[in-house]
N, C-alpha and C positions, 0 to 999 in steps of 0.2 A: 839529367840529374847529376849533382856535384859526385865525382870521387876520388877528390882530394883530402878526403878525412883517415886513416888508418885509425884502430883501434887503439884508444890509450891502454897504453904498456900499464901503466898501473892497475886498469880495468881485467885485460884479459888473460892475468898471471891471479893466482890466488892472494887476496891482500891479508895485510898485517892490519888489523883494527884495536884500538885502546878496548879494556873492558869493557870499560861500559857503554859504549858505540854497540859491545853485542850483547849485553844485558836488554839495552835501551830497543835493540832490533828486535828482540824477541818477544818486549812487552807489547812491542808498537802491533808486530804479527799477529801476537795472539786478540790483542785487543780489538781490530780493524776486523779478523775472522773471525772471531768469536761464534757469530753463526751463521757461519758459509759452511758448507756440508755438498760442495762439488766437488768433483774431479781433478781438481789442482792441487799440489802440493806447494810448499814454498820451503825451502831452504837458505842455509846462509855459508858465505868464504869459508867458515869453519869445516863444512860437509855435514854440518846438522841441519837436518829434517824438521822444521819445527809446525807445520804444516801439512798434514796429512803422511803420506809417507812414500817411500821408495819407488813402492810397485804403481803408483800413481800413473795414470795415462799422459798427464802434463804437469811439470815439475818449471817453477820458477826456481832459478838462482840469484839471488843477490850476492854477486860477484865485490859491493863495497856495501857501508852503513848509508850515505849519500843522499840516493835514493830515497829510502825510508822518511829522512829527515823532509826533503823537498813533498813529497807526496803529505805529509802531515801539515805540512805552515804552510803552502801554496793550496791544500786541498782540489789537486787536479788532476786526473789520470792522465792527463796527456803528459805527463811532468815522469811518470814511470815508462811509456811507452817512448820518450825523448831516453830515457835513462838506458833504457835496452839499446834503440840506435847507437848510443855512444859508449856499448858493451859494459856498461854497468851492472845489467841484468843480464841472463839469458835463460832461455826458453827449452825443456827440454819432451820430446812427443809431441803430442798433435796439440799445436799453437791457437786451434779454432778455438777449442776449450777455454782458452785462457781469459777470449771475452765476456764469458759467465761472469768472470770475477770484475771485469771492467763493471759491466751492471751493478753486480751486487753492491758495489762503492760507492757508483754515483746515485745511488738508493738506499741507500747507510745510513740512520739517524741514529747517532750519539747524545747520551746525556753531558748534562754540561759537565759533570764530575769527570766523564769519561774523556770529552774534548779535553781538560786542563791536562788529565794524566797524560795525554799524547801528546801534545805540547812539551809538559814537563822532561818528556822522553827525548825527543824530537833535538832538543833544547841539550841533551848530555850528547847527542852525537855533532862532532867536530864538525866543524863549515869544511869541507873540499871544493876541490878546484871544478865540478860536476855542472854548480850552473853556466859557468863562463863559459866551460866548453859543448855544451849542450844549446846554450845559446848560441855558440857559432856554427856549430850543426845547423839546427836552425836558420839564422841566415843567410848560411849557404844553400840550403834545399830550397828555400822559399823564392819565389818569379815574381815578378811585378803581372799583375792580373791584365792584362790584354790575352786576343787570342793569339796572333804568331807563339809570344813567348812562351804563354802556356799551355797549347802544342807541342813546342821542341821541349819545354820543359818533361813532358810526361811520355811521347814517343819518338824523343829523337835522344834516348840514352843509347842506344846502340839496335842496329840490324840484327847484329850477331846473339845480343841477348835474349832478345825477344825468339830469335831459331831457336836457342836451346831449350825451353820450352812451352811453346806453340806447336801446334800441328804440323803436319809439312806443307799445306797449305797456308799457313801463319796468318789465319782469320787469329782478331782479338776482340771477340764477343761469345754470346752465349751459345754453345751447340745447340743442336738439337738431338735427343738419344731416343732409340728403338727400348733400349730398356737398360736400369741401373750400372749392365757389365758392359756396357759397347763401349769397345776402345773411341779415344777422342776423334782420331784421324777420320773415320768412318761417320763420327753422329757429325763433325764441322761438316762434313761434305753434305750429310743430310739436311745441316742448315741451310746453305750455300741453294740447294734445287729447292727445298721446300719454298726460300722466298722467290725464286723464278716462278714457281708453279703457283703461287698466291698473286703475285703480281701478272701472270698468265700471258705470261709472253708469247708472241709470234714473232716468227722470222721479219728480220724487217724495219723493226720497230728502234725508235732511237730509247736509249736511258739511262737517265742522269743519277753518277751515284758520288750524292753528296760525302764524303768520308769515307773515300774510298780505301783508306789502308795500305797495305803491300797489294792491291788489286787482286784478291781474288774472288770476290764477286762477280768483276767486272771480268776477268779471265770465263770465269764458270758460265758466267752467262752468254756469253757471245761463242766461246766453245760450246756449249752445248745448247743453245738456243740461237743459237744466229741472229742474233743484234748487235747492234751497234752502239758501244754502250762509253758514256764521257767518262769520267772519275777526277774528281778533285782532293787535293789534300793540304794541309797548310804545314805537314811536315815534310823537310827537307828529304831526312834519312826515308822515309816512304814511299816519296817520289823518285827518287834513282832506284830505288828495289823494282817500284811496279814497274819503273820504264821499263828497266832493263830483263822483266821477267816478261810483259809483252812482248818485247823482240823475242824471247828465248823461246816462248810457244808460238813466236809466228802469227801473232794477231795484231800487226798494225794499223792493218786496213778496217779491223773490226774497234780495236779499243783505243781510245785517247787517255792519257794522263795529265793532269795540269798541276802546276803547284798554283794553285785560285782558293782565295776565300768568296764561301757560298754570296757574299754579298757584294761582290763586285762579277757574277755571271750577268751575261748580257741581257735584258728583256726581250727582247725580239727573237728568241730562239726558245722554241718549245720540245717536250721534249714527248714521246708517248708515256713512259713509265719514269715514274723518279722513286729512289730507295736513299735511305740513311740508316744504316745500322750502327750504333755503339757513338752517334754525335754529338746527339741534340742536348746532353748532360751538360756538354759545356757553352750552349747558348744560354741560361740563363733566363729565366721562368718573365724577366719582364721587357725580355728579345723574342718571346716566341708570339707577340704579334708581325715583327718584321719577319722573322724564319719562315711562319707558314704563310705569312701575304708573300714572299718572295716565291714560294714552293708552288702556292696557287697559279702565280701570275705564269712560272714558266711551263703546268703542265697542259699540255693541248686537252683539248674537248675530247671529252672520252674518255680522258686518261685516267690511270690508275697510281699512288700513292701511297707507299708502305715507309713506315717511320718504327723503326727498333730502336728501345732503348731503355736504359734502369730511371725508376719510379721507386718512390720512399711512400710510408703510409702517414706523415705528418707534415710533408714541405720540408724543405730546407732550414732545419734549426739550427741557432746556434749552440753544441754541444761540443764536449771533449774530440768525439769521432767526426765531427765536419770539420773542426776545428785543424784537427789532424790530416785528414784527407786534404784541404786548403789549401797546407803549410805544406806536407809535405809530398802529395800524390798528385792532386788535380787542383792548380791554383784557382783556375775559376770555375771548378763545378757546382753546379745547384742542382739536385734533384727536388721533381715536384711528384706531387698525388698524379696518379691515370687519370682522375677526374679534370682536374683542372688541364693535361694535357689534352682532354677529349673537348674541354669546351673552349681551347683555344683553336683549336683545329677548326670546330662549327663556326667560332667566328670569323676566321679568318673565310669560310665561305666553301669547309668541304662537308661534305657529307660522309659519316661515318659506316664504313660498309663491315666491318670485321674486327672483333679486339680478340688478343688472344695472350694468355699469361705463360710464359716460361721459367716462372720464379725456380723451380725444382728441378727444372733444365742448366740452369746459374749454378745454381748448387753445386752439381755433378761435373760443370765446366771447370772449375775454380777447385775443386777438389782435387784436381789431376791434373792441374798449373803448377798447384802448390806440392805437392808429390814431385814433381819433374823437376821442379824447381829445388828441391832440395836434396833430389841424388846427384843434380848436377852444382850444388852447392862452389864447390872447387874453381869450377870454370867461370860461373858468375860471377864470384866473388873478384877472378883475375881481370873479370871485364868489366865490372861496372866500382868494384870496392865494397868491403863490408859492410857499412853503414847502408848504402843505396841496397844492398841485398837482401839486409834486415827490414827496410821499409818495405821493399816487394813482398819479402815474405809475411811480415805483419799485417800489411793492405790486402791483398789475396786473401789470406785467414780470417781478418775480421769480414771481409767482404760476402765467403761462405756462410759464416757464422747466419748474420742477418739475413741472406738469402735463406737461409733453414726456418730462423726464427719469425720471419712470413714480414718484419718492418722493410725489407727492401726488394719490389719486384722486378718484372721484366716485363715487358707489351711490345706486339707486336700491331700495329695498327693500322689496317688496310682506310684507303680513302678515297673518293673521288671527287669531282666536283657538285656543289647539292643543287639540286635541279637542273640537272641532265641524263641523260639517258646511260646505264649501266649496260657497259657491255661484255658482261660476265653472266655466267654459267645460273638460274635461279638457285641450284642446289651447290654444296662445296665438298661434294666427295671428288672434284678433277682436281683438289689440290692433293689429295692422298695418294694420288697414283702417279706414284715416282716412274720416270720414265728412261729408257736407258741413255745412259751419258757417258762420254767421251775423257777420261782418264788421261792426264798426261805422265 
């Protein structure tokens, strides 16, 4: 992710606005919230509250008038969330909040009296210099849609970033928690066994882990299950972390790392178990007949097949929030329904042994990303730049948000091949009984 942007100096000093730029902001506020009755306050450069008030849990600031003017003649939220990246806004308390108000906008119906009055507002605040640089934001955030590029785009901003908060493990998917207080480090680890002991490994066995990350699946598993386990990644910064953290626990003989896209692995090598956690978001709803016929082909008879990953409850639409994620998070993500991902799997020729929802599990993950992430604000900001730090932290929050609000889940999806012989347990209490494991 670009960060070469610093905050315009006009943006992140208190500005000087003509009157009526703050007459004009205040009609626009009041008129646009008229009947929003959440948790958000809004203020303006002045230090007036015009929007709920002080003790507010989440306080907008509109740091110019700009802003206001773009949001009323473009009529696009993404147009205020571009405003905040290029510190026109800022955010103050818990940020999750603040996408109540995105809804309640793009759900707003004004009469036409009331459109002309915003307009007419909109129309006394001065044109600034906000689209053109907001457009080069913009620009620069935004990757040409293949998958190398938009990989390195989204996990090859830095190792170091991604340490500061990540577990120390540096899984970047959904925990798994014992209950609401368990520290993160402890519930990732409980993710890490829980998918060995659903995929029911023995010693012995080979298994392919499509997106493998900074390797610690592939660590966990061959440390404490004794297998032999591949891992592929199509980011660079990835692939030198996991190498070099194989070496560091001494599991060469056990784990491989490759920098390979899943689509050039070989057919003739089968694998016993194959895992994907946190990938298949970015194959793209009209590739997951090649994904799962490729997943099919390589896993042997018998085998077992577990696929993690976020699920939306209407498809991939075009809205302000994909729109956003697109541009500036995950160039070519598409999230689809569970459903549709269950009936691509069938056709592709597995049999469905296991679905299991960790929407609530997301929640709690991402809650205490965004927490980490923002006491460690300072250090980000020196490694990646302001703007990139704001979109982290805006993407994370809105990401909670909808994890809460039940439109975006999580699946874990046990599989094998259909009509063959299962060779797992009839009953699934031996996925619960976590077994002792080897700590480095």
């Amino acid at each position: 992710m670009s960060t070469s942007h610093d905050l315009p100096a006009s943006a992140a000093m208190t500005a000087t606005e003509p009157l009526a730029a703050t007459v004009a902001a205040r009609v626009i506020l009041h008129t646009l919230l008229d009947a929003y009755s959440g948790p958000v306050a809004a203020a303006l450069w002045t230090g007036e509250t015009v929007i709920g008030d002080e003790a507010s849990p989440c306080r907008v600031i509109f740091r110019r008038s700009a802003p206001l003017r773009d949001l009323v003649l473009h009529q696009d939220v993404i147009r205020l969330a571009e405003a905040y990246l290029g510190g026109y806004v800022d955010v103050e308390g818990d940020m999750e909040l603040l996408l109540g108000i995105s809804d309640y906008l793009q759900e707003l119906e004004l009469s036409l009296s009331l459109r002309f009055r915003l307009m007419r507002e909109a129309l006394r605040i001065p044109v600034a210099t906000i689209e053109k640089e907001a457009s080069a934001v913009r620009a620069a955030e935004k990757r040409q849609r293949n998958c190398q590029s938009s990989i390195a785009h989204h996990y090859d901003v830095s190792n170091e970033f991604y340490r500061l908060w990540l577990d120390p493990e540096m899984v970047y998917s959904c925990a798994y928690f014992d209950d609401p207080d368990q520290d993160l480090c402890s519930a990732q680890q409980n993710k890490l066994d829980y998918i060995c002991r659903k995929l029911r490994l023995v010693p012995g066995q080979s298994m392919l882990d499509i997106g493998c990350g900074w390797g610690a699946l592939a660590c966990w598993a061959a440390r404490n299950y004794d297998v032999h386990v591949y891992g592929i990644t199509l980011s660079e910064q990835q692939y030198d972390f996991a190498v070099e953290r194989v070496k560091k626990e001494g599991l060469q003989e056990s784990v491989t790392i490759e920098l390979r896209d899943y689509r050039d692995l070989p057919g003739d090598i089968g694998y016993d178990r194959i895992v994907s956690v946190g990938m298949f978001e970015h194959i793209g709803v009209k590739n997951f007949p090649g994904y799962f016929g490729t997943v099919k082909q390589l896993l042997k008879p018998g085998g077992l097949f577990l696929n993690h990953g976020i699920t939306n409850d209407t498809g991939w639409r075009n809205t302000p929030v994909t729109r956003f994620m697109n541009c500036y998070v995950f160039p070519d993500a598409e999230l689809a329904r569970i459903s549709q991902v269950i009936t691509a799997m069938e056709d592709a020729g597995f049999e469905i042994i296991d679905v299991e929802g960790l929407r609530r599990h997301y929640v709690l993950t991402l809650r205490r990303w965004v927490q980490t992430l923002k006491n460690r604000r300072a250090q980000a900001v020196a490694i990646v730049g302001e703007p990139s730090f704001r979109v982290w932290e805006l993407y994370m929050a809105g990401s909670a948000y909808y994890f809460e609000l039940g439109s975006s889940g999580l699946f874990q999806v046990l599989a094998g091949h259909a009509q063959q012989p299962l060779s797992i347990p009839l009953r699934r209490e031996d996925i619960y009984q976590a077994k002792e494991v080897n700590d480095v």
